[in-house]
KEKOLFI-287773 format. One record per residue (C-alpha): residue in one letter; y, x, z. Coordinates in steps of 0.05 Angstrom, whole numbers, plus 5000, padded with zeros to 4 digits. Each point is the difference from the previous one (the first is absolute). Layout:
<rs>
aYXZ/...
</rs>
This chain:
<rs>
x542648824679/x495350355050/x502149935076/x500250785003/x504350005063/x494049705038/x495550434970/x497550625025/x497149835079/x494149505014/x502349405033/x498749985080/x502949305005/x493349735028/x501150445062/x505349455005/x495449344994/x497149735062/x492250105008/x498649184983/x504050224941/x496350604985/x493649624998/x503049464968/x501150464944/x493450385020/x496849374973/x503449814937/x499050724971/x492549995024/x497149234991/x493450255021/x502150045070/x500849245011/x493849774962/x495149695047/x505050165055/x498049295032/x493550074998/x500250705036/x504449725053/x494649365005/x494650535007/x503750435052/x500549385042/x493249804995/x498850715024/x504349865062/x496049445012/x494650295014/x502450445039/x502349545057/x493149614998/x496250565039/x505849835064/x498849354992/x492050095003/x500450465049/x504749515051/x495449434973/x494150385029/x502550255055/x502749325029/x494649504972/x494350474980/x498350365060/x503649535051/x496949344981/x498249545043/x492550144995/x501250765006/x499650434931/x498849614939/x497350484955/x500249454937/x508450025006/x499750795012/x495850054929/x504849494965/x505850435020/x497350694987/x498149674922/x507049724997/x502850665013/x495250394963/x501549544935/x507550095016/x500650764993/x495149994939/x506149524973/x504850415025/x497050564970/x499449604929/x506649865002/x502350675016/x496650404949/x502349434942/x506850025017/x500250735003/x496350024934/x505649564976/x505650425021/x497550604983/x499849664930/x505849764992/x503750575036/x497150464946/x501549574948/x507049925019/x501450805014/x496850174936/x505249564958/x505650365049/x497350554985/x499849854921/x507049755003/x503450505032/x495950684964/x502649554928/x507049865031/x501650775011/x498550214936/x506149334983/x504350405047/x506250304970/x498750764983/x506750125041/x495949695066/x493650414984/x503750624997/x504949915061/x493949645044/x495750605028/x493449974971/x496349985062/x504749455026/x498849624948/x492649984994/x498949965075/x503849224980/x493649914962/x494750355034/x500850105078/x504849335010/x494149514966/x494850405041/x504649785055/x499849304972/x492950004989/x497750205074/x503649535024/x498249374958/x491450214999/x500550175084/x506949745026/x499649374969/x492549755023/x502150215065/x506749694989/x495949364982/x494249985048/x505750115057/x504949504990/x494049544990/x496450305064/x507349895041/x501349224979/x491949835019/x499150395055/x507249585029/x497849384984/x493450105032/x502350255057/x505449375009/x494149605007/x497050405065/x506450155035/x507549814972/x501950415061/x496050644984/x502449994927/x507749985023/x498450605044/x497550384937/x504749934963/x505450115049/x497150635006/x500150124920/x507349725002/x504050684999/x494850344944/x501049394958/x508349955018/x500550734975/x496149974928/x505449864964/x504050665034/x493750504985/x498949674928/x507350124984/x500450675022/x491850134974/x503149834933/x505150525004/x496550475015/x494349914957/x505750024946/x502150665024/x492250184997/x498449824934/x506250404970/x497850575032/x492749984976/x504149994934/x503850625017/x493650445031/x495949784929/x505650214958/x501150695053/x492650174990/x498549824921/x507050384982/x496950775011/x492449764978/x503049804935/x505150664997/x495150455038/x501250534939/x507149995021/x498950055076/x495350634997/x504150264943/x507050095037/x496350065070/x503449425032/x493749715040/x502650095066/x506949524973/x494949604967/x495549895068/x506549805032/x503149474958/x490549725004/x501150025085/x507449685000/x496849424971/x495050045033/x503850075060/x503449434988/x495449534976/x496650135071/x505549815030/x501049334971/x493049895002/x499350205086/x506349555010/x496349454968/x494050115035/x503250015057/x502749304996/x493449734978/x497750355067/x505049705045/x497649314969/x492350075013/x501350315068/x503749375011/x495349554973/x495050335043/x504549895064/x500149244982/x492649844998/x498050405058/x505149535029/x497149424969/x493150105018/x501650205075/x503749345009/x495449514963/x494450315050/x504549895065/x503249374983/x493649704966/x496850205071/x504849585033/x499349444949/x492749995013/x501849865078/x504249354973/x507450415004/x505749954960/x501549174979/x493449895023/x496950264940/x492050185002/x495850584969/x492250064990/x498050675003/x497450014932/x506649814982/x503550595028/x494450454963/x500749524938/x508250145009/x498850775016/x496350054921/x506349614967/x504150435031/x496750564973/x500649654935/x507349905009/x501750675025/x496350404941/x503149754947/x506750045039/x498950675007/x497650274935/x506349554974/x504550615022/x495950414956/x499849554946/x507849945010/x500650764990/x495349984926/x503749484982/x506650365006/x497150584966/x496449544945/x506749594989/x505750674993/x494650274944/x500049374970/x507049974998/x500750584965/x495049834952/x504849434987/x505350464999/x496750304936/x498649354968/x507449785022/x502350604952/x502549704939/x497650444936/x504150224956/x496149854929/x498549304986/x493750014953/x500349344957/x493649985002/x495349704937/x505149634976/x504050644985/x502350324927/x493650344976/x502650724966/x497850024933/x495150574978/x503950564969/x506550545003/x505449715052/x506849934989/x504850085063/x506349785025/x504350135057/x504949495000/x506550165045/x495250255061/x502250225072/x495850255055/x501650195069/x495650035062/x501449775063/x506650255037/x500650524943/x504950094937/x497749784934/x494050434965/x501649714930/x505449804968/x501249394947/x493150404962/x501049674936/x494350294949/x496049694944/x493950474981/x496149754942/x492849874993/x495750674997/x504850495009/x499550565045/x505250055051/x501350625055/x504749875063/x502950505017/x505250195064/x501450345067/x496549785061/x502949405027/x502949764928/x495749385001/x494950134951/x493649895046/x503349375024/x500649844922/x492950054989/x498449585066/x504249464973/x496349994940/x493750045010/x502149395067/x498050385055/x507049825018/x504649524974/x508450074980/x504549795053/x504249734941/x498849954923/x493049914952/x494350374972/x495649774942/x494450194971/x498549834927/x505949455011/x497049695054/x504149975074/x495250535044/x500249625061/x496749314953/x493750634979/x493949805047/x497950545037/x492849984968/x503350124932/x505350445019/x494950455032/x495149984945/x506150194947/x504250465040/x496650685034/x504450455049/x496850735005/x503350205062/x501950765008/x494149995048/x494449694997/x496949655052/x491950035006/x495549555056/x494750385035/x494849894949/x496650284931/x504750264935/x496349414965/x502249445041/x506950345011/x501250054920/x497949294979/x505349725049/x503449934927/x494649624973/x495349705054/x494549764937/x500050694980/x493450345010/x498350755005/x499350084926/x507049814987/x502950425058/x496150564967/x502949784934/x507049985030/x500050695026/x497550184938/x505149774958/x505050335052/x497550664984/x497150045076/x492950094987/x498850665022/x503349815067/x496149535007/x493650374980/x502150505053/x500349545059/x493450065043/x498349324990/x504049724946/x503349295001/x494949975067/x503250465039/x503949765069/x507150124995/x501649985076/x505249635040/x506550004961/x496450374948/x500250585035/x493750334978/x502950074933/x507650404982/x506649684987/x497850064928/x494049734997/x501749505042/x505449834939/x495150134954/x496649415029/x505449514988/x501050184932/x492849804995/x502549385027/x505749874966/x496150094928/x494549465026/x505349515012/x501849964926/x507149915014/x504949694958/x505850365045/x499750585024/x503650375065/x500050665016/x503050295059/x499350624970/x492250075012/x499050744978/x505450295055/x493450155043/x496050294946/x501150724984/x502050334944/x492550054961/x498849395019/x506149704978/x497850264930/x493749685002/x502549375010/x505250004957/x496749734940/x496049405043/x507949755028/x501550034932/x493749624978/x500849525063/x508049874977/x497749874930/x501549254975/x502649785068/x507250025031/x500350545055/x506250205045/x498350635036/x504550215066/x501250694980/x500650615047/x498650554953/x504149864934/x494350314956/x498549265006/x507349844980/x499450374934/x492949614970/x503549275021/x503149584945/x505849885044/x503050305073/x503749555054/x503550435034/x501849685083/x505150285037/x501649615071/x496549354970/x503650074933/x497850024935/x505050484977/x495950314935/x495249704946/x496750334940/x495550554970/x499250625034/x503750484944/x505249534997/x501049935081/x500250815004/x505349904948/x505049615039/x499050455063/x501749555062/x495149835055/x494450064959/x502250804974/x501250185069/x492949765025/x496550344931/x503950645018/x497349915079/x493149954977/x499950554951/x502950465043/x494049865047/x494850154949/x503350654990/x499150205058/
</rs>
């Protein structure tokens, strides 16, 4: 039985996990990301390494070069300048390979995130598309593994190179002065002491951040998508509100983030300032033979001076690193959040019943449905409708019988009770077949931004422009067709929008007759087609229902009347079965609703 009390809200449990946790999980989702990690890491230090050879050169110089005993020997000043020169063209080796590497792998690894999460929401339980804002939900997928991304291709070489550049700059500079390397780090001790307070409170709020990108996405696409309804009912100026409240807002959580990353910088910058003051001063008074009697060159203060440089950079761009991270880690946990979201429909995959080609038979099998927090929507549905027969559903709104169809074409599965199809359990159908067997025209049809041609063979993707032309022909559409400026070529806009309501219907019918179902839904696909139209297309629905079982959602009972049988729902019952004639006979639910409707076409 489907979990439908969870269902309905993506999962922000990740905002729980710790960040090792988060990229922990990071990791396992995207494998990419480790591969070769050691070698990077071995190539980042090598890097470093050649870094701290030009301090070294230039002490060496400086203390046996140019103070020898025989005045300047130019032989040891040419070794060292070679040694250095042949270090940074390492060092720069080494830099651009590793980088190469993790840009790689970084890629790599987003693009399976990526892959995974786009593939998971379409898993997600229709009740948690339709109660997640739009926006919301594809800022999860789009602006959160941007987030990731930036961080992994530039946060994570400097990440790399730094904590590298820290650990060999400190061990270097152990070796000239045990003394001077306690002093900078003294001076680094508060910064490093209060990491863990600005990465707890970066991460929350980063989180805050990231849900409010979410929110100002969703605030913005809302009146592009319904811009029709906006200009229509003049409500731009509410419209422009609700846009700057999230914006608003999502400045605010960004500015007090920001300001927390500042406070950490600014004190980052207080400690080397500090650090490089007091190395100068104290390795003065070393040099004089002060403090335990210790003793410094002066190539070894200038030597010292460049590894504290060395030490303090990376220190410092840490903070900033600290603050990506934050930001990288709250969108990737709620990318995880998304993944974390169980889905409702379990596809069994190729090993799945295969529907047999030809005229389904149907049975609902003691079914209840009820969504989340809300009373039931059926009750105990208990039909049998034989193979090829032509079924109507009729009812008020609200009776149930869109949440019929759902359930049997598994967009949505019963809380309690069975559906099969041709005697075999629906949920044991792989998705492949089930799809392939089974067509839903919705009562409006959804086109991508594209041409008519590569909109209509979304029921057959094989099918070429001769059988689209063939289709429309059979569907008595021709001269529609004919009449569009550039025939199956011509763009059909965002949403469809460049075409009507019922063309845009038109076009799934095109659709559905491509598919070559062997079942048939129809949530009543003519309501947006007017009246001539209706006509024309009244011989192709009764072409395209010919040989095949079809149960047709019915809002206008002029369906009602052509079906072999009417289901009558009232508050998730089935509370009347049969034949039209015989249905208006017995009055009820179904005479009341007949009466409604024919009142209405009086008028």
């Amino acid at each position: 039985m489907t979990d439908l009390a969870a269902a309905g809200t993506v999962m922000d449990s990740g905002e729980e996990i710790s960040a090792w946790e988060t990229i922990r999980r990071g990791a396992e989702i995207s494998p990419e990301l480790r591969e070769g990690f050691w070698g990077t890491l071995a190539l980042a230090l090598l890097g470093t390494g050649g870094r701290v050879v030009v301090p070294i050169a230039v002490q060496q110089t400086l203390d046996r070069g140019l103070k020898g005993p025989h005045g300047v020997d130019v032989g040891f000043v040419v070794v060292m300048a070679a040694i250095a020169a042949a270090a940074m063209v390492l060092t720069g080796v080494a830099s651009y390979l590793m980088t190469a590497r993790l840009f790689t792998s970084a890629e790599r690894g987003l693009a399976t995130l990526r892959i995974k999460a786009f593939r998971h929401v379409h898993d997600l339980p229709l009740l948690t598309q339709n109660t997640e804002r739009r926006g919301a939900l594809v800022s999860r997928v789009t602006s959160d593994v941007d987030q990731v991304s930036q961080f992994l291709v530039f946060g994570g070489i400097i990440g790399i190179v730094s904590v590298g550049q820290v650990i060999v700059a400190t061990l270097i500079m152990l070796v000239y002065s045990w003394q001077l390397t306690i002093v900078v780090w003294i001076c680094f001790a508060p910064l490093f002491a209060s990491l863990r307070y600005f990465q707890q409170r970066l991460s929350d709020s980063y989180a805050v951040v990231r849900r409010m990108v979410g929110s100002m996405l969703a605030a913005v696409s809302e009146p592009v998508v319904g811009a029709v309804v906006v200009r229509t009912h003049a409500i731009e100026g509410r419209t422009q509100a609700r846009i700057d409240e999230a914006i608003a807002e999502y400045q605010a959580a960004s500015t007090r983030a920001q300001g927390l990353t500042a406070f950490s910088f600014s004190l980052g910058g207080v400690s080397a300032g500090l650090a490089n003051a007091l190395v100068l001063v104290i390795g003065i008074w070393l040099g004089q033979g002060h403090l335990w009697a210790g003793h410094l060159t002066s190539g070894e203060v200038l030597a010292f001076a460049f590894l504290v440089t060395l030490f303090v950079s990376p220190v410092q761009m840490g903070t900033q690193v600290l603050t990506d991270a934050q930001n990288a880690i709250a969108g990737w946990r709620r990318v995880i959040g998304i993944l974390d979201t169980p889905a409702d429909l379990d596809d069994p995959g190729p090993g799945g019943v295969q529907l047999p080609h030809g005229p389904v038979s149907i049975e609902f099998d003691h079914v209840d449905f009820a969504y989340p927090g809300g009373p039931p929507v059926l009750r105990d549905v208990n039909e049998r409708i034989e193979a090829g027969t032509r079924i109507a559903v009729v009812g008020e709104t609200g009776s149930g019988k869109t949440t019929f169809a759902k359930i049997l074409t598994r967009l949505m599965d019963p809380t309690s009770g069975r559906v099969r199809l041709a005697g075999h359990e629906l949920r044991d159908i792989s998705f492949t077949s089930l799809r392939r067997r089974v067509v839903l025209v919705p009562q409006e049809g959804f086109l991508f931004d594209s041409t008519l041609y590569a909109n209509a063979i979304y029921g057959d993707l094989a099918a070429s422009a001769d059988d689209v032309r063939a289709a429309v022909t059979e569907l008595g559409l021709a001269d529609w067709l004919d009449g569009l400026p550039l025939g199956l070529e011509t763009r059909v806009g965002q949403r469809g929008e460049s075409l009507s309501a019922g063309e845009r219907q038109l076009v799934a019918l095109i659709r559905a007759h491509l598919a070559d179902p062997d079942l048939l839904v129809l949530d009543e696909a003519t309501s947006a087609v007017d009246p001539a139209l209706e006509m024309r297309i009244g011989r192709a629905l009764e072409l395209l229902m010919s040989g095949r079982t079809s149960v047709t959602i019915a809002h206008r009972l002029s369906t009602a009347e052509n079906a072999d049988e009417v289901i009558v729902f009232d508050r998730g019952e089935v509370v009347q079965r049969g034949p039209h004639a015989a249905l208006l006979a017995q009055g009820g639910v179904y005479g009341r609703l007949y009466d409604s409707w024919t009142a209405q076409q009086s008028v």
